[in-house]
C-alpha positions as CSV (number, residue, x, y, z in Angstrom):
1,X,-16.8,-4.4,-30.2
2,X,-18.3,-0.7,-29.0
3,X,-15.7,1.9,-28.2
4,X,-17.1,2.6,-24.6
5,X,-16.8,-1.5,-24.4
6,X,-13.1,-1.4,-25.3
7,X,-12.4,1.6,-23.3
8,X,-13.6,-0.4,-20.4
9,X,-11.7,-3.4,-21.0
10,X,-8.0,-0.7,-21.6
11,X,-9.4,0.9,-17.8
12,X,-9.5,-2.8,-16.2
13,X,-6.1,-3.9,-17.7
14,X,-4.6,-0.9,-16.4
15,X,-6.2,-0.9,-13.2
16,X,-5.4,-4.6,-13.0
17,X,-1.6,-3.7,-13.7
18,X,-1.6,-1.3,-11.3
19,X,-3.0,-3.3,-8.5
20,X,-0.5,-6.0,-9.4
21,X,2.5,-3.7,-9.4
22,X,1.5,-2.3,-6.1
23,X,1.4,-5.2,-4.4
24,X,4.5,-6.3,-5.4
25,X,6.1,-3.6,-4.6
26,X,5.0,-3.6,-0.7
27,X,5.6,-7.0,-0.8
28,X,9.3,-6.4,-1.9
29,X,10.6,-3.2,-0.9
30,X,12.6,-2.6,1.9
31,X,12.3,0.9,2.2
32,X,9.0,2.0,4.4
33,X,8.0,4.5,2.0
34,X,8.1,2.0,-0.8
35,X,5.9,-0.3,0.9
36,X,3.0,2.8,1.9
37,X,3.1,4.1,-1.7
38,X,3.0,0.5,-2.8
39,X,-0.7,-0.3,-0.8
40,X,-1.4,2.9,-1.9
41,X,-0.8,2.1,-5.5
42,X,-3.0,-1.4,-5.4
43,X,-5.6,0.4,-3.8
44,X,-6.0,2.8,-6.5
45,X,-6.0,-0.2,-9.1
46,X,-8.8,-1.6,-6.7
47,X,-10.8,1.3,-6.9
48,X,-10.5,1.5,-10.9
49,X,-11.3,-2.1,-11.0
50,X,-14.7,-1.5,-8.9
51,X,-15.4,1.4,-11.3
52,X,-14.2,-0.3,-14.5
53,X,-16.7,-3.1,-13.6
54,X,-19.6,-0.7,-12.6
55,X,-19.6,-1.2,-8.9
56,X,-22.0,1.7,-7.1
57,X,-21.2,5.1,-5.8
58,X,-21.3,4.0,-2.6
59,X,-19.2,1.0,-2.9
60,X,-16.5,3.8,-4.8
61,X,-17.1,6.0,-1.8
62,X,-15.9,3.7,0.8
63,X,-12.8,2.8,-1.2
64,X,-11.5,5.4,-1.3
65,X,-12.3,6.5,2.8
66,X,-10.2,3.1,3.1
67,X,-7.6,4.3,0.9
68,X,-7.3,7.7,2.6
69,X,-7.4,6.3,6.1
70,X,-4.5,3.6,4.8
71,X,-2.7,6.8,3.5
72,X,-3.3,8.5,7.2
73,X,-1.7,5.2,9.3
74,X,0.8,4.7,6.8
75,X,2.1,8.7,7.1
76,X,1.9,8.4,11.1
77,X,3.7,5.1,11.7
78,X,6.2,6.2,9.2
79,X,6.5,9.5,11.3
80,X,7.1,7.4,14.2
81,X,9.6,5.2,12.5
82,X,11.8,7.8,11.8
83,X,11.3,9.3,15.1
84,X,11.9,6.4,17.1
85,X,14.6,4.7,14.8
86,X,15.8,7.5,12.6
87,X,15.7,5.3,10.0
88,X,13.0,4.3,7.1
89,X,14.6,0.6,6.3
90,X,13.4,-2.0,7.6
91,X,16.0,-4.1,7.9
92,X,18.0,-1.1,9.7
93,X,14.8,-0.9,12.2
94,X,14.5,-4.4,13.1
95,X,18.5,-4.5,13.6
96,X,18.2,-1.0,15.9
97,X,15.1,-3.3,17.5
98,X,17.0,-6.5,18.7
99,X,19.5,-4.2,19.9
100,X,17.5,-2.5,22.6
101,X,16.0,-5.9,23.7
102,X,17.2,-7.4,26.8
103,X,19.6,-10.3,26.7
104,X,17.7,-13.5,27.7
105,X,18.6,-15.3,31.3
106,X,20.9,-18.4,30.3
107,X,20.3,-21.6,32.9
């Protein structure tokens, strides 16, 4: 086996392990943050497995626009989290949430 051919197969595994740990991450954290830098994370390991397995410029190029508009949404809703909530949990959000709802009419 060629050095450049094993030096692609270390850049997939660890773009492959990075887009694995990313998603698990936003899938499990409660914190906001966590989940934003988690997408953000597998999105990077997308874009190194489109590279390690030769994908074209252009293809790269919109990755990453997709990446850095995620990074843009992500940053203002979590803006407006804190602004709204003043919290970045989750769990804390949703609870401040049901609290401002209305009480439904009992018959």
């Amino acid at each position: 086996m060629s050095a450049q051919a094993l030096a692609s197969m270390l850049v997939l595994g660890v773009a492959l392990a990075m887009l694995f740990a990313g998603a698990a991450t936003a899938l499990t954290a409660a914190n906001i943050v966590k989940r934003i830098t988690g997408v953000l994370i597998a999105l990077l390991g997308a874009v190194l497995c489109l590279a390690a397995l030769g994908a074209g410029a252009q293809t790269l190029v919109a990755a990453v626009a997709i990446a850095l508009a995620y990074c843009a949404v992500g940053a203002a809703l979590l803006v407006r989290m804190q602004e709204s909530y003043g919290v970045v949990e989750t769990p804390e959000a949703d609870k401040a949430d049901l609290a401002d709802e209305p009480r439904e009419p009992r018959s």
